[in-house]
N, C-alpha and C positions, 0 to 999 in steps of 0.2 A: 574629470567630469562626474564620473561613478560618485568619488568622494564628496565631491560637491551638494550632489543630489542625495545624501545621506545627512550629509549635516541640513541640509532643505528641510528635510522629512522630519530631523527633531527636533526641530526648533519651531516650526511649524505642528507639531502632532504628541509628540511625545512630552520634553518638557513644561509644555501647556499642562498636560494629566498631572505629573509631576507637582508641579507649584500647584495646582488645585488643590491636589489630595494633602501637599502641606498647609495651607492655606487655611482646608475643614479642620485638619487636628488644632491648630492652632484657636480658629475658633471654637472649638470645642473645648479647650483645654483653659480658654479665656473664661469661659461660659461656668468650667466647676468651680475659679475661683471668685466672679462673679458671685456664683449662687451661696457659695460657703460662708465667702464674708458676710454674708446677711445673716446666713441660719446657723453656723456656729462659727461664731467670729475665734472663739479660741484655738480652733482648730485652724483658720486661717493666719492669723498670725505667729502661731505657732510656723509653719513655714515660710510664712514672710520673711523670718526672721532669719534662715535658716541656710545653711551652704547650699542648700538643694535651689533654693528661692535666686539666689546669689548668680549660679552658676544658670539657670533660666532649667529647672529642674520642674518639672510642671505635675500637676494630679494624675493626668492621663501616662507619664510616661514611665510610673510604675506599677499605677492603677490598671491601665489599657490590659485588657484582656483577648483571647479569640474565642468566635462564637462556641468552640466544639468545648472550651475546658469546663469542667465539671462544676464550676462555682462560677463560673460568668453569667451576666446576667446584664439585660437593654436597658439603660439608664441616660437620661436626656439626649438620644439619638447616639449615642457610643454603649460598648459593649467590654464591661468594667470587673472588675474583681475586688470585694473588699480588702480579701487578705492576699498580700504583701510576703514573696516566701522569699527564702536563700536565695531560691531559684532564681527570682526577678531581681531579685536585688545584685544578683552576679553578672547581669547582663553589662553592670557597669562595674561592680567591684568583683570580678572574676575569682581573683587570689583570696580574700578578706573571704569569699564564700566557701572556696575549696576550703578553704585552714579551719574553718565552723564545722564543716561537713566533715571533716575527719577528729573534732575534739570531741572529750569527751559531754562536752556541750550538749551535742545534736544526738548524743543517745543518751540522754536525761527522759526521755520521754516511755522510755523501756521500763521504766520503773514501775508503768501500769500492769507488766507483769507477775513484777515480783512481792513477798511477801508482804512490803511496806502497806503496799494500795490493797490485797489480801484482805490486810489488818485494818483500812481505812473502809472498805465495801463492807467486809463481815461485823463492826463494832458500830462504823457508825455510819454506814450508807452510800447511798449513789452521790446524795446532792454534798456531804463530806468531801468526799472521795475529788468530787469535779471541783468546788470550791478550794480546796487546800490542796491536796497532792498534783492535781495537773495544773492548778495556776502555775506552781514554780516548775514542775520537770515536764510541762508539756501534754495537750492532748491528742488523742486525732481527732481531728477537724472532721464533723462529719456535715453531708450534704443534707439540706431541707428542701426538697421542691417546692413547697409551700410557703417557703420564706420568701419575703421581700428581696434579701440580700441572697438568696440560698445556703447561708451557712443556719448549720442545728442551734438552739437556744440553750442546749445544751453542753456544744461542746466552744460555741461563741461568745464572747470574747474570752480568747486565751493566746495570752504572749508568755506562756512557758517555754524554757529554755531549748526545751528538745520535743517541742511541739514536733507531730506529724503530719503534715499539710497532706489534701489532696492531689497535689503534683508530685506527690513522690519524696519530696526533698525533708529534710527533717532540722527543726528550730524554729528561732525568732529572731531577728537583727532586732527588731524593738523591746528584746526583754532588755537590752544593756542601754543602746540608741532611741530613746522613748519617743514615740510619734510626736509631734511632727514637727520637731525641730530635727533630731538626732545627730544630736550634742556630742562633739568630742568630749568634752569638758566634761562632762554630764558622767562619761563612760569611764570617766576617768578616776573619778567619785568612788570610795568607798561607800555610799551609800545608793549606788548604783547596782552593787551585788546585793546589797542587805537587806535585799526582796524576800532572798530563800537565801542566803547564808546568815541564819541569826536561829538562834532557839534551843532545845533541850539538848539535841542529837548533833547539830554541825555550826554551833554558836559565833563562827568566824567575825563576826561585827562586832560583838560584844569583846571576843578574843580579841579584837585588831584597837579594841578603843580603849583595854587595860594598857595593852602591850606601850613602850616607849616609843614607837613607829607611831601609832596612834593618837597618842599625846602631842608628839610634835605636829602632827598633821593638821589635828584643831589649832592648834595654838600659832599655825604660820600658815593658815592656809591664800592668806592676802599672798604671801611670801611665793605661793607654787607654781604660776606663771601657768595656771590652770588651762588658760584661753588658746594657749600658743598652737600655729600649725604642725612645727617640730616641738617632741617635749620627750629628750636625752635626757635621762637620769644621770647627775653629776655634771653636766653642762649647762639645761637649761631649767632646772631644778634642782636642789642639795637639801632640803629640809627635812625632808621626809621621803617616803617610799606610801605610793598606795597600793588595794589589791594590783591597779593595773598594773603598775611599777613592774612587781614583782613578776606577775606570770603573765602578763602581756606587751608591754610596752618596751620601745626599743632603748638600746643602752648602747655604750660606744662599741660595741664589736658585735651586737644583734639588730635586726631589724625589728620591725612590731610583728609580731604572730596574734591571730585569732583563735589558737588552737593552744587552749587553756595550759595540757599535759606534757608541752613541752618541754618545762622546767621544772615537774614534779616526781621526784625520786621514788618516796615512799605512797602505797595507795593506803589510806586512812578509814576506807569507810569499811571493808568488811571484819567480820568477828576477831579476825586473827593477819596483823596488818603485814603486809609483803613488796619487796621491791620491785620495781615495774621492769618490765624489760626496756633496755637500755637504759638502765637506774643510771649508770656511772654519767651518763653525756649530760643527759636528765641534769642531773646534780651539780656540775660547771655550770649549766646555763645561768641557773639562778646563782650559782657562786659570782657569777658574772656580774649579776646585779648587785647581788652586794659588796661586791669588792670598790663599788663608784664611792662609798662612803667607810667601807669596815678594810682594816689591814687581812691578811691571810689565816694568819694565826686567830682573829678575832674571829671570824668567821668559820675556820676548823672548829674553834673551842662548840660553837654554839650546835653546829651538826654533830659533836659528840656526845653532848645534855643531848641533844632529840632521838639520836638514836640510841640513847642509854636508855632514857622513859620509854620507847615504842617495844623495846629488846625487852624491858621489865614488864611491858602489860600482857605481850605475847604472852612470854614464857612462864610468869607467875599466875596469875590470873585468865589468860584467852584460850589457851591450848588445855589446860585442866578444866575450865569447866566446860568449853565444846565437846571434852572425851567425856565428862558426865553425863552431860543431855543427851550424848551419839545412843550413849551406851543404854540410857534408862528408857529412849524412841526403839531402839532396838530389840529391846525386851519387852517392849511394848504394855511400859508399869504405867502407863499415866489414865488416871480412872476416865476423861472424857478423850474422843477422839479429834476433834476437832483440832486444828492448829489454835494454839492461843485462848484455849480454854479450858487451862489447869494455870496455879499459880508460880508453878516455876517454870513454865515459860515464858510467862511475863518479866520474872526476874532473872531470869538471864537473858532476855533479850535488852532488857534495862542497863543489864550491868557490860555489855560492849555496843549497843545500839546509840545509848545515851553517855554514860557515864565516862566508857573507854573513850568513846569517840573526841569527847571533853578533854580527856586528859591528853589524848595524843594531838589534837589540834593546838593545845595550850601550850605544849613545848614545842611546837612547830615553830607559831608564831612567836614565841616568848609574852605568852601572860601565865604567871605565876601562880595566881590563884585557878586561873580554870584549870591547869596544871594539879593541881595541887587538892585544894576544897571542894571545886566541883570534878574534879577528875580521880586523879588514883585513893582519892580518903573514899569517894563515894562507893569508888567500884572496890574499895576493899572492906567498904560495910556489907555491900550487898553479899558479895561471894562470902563473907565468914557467918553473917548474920542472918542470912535470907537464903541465898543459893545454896549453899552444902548442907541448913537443918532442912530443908526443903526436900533435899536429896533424899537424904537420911531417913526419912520419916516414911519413903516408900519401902524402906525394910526387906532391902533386894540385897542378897551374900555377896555378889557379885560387885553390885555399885557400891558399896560397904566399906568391900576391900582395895575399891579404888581409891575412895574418900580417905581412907587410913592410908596409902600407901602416898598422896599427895600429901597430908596434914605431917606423917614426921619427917618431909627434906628439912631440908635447913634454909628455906626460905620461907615455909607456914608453922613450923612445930613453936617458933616464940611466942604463938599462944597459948601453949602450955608449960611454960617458964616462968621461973619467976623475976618480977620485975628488976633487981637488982642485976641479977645477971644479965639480961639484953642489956642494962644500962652499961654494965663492964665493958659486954661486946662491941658497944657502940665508940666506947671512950678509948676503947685499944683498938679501935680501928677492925675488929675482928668480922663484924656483922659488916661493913663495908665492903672490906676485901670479897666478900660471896657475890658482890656486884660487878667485880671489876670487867669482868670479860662483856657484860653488856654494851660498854662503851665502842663506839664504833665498828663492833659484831654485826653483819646485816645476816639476819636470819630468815 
């Protein structure tokens, strides 16, 4: 009887509330795309189109906000948020947010600390600084009371990678998945990174469109079964490899990861390059990937050219002139104080900032020439022609005696030889052999 008179009461009182309060979102959620479609149709069809639209994925139900969050704000009788973080977007892809949230992704946006953005406020300003460096790694989002949407003019719109939202959370799902479709396919695109991988210092696009991967990819992209819901490297694709391929996407013995650093052994970006912890696992995974199309041996050979060039830049080049500039900050010989306002700090930040970085990305990916003309020839103009007369000409005993004690090893003194003999060296194998131990050395 008890029972009875329970189910009475909700069916009668409760469920009623229930279906009401579904009822209003629904019309409400009818009513945004009502209104969109008129006032930006592109943006409307953009998810019409779209798995979200598909699966009855509506504006409010990643929009919807609570009164109390800092960027909420009362918009056609509901209570909304323009920006869209990890956060919410993990309410449905839980795993896809974690694996963001731990890549090195989602601390792209820390860059606002360091010298890069520095060099970007002190040369060329605020509105630089917010224009180019936080498009690609991210700003913090700051609040406007005064705004319509309450987000700042200034720090809005930004879909940088390791954006700082006001919830806390840090990235973009839309720097890779572009609003409002948010395209597998799309993500899946080499030219879906080559927002911020392309340019002086991390040239990856341009790297990826010399390279043979590259090549094949334009040239069979009809071939890549791009659309597909599953997309197995070696199974439901063989043509090519894209970035995703390589450091995101599933292969027959991995799943898909969101979390870039997975399969990345060596770190590339600072002055003097180093292996990551847990290089070795690191280093299978992506062996993994390539093994769907490369034999064992082809794939050793090509990790022992990469770690032969990254062993060369270190040790010739990276480590000699870091102990130069330690040594000349040290002694405090540089006429202005400022960071980046004498000229050979510019030239050594050039010569591993841009140049190294060039060279060690091009034997990554196998492109020859960034390798090669834009990489170790440039950084080996800068350091003999620009960084050590640079050095030089502060006329310190000390730094003097370091510059001399680099230039006679036997890997810089053949600029002071004569040309026939390197040419001997080279023909007997003798200037080679000084290489040897770089090859597959992780230092």
């Amino acid at each position: 009887m008890r029972r009875a008179l329970v189910v009475m009461v909700l069916f009668m009182f409760v469920l009623p509330v229930i279906a009401m309060a579904a009822t209003d979102e629904s019309a409400v959620a009818g009513e945004c795309m009502t209104c969109h479609k008129e006032k930006t149709p592109g943006l409307y069809k953009q998810w019409f189109q779209s798995n979200h639209a598909q699966n009855n994925v509506s504006c409010l139900d990643c929009h919807e906000a609570k009164r109390n969050e800092s960027d909420a704000f009362e918009h056609e009788g509901a209570w909304i948020a323009t920006l869209v973080t990890p956060k919410d977007c993990g309410s449905c892809h839980e795993k896809e947010a974690d694996q963001v949230g731990n890549s090195y992704h989602a601390h792209a946006g820390e860059i606002l600390e360091s010298k890069d953005a520095y060099l970007a406020h002190a040369a060329g300003g605020d509105p630089a600084a917010i224009a180019g460096c936080a498009s690609c790694h991210g700003a913090k989002v700051e609040i406007d009371e005064n705004s319509p949407n309450k987000l700042s003019l200034k720090s809005w719109p930004n879909s940088g990678i390791g954006r700082i939202n006001p919830d806390g959370s840090k990235g973009s799902c839309t720097a890779c998945h572009t609003r409002h479709a948010f395209s597998k396919a799309q993500a899946r695109k080499p030219e879906s990174c080559s927002k911020c991988h392309l340019g002086p210092d991390h040239p990856q696009k341009e790297i990826y469109e010399e390279s043979k991967h590259g090549n094949a990819y334009y040239t069979h992209l009809d071939e890549m079964n791009i659309d597909a819901d599953r997309w197995v490297v070696g199974q439901d694709y063989w043509e090519a490899p894209t970035c995703a391929t390589c450091h995101m996407s599933a292969t027959m013995k991995q799943e898909l990861t969101h979390d870039v650093g997975e399969r990345i052994s060596w770190t590339l970006r600072p002055p003097v390059s180093k292996m990551k912890d847990n290089w070795e696992q690191k280093r299978e995974n992506l062996k993994d990937v390539c093994h769907a199309c490369h034999t064992v041996y082809f794939v050793d050979g090509h990790y022992a050219q990469f770690d032969g060039l990254v062993n060369l830049y270190n040790e010739k080049f990276a480590k000699p002139a870091g102990a130069i500039i330690a040594k000349i900050k040290e002694k405090k010989l540089l006429e202005n104080q400022a960071a980046f306002s004498n000229e050979i700090e510019w030239e050594y930040w050039e010569l591993w900032h841009h140049e190294g970085r060039r060279a060690r990305h091009g034997a990554a990916m196998m492109a020859p020439d960034y390798t090669w003309w834009h990489g170790i020839y440039d950084v080996a103009h800068t350091f003999y022609f620009k960084f050590i007369p640079s050095a030089l000409e502060l006329d310190d005993p000390e730094v003097n005696a370091m510059i001399e004690e680099i230039m006679q090893s036997p890997m810089h003194n053949w600029a002071k030889r004569p040309t026939g003999e390197i040419k001997a060296d080279i023909k007997s194998g003798k200037m080679q052999k000084m290489y040897e131990d770089f090859y597959g050395v992780h230092k």
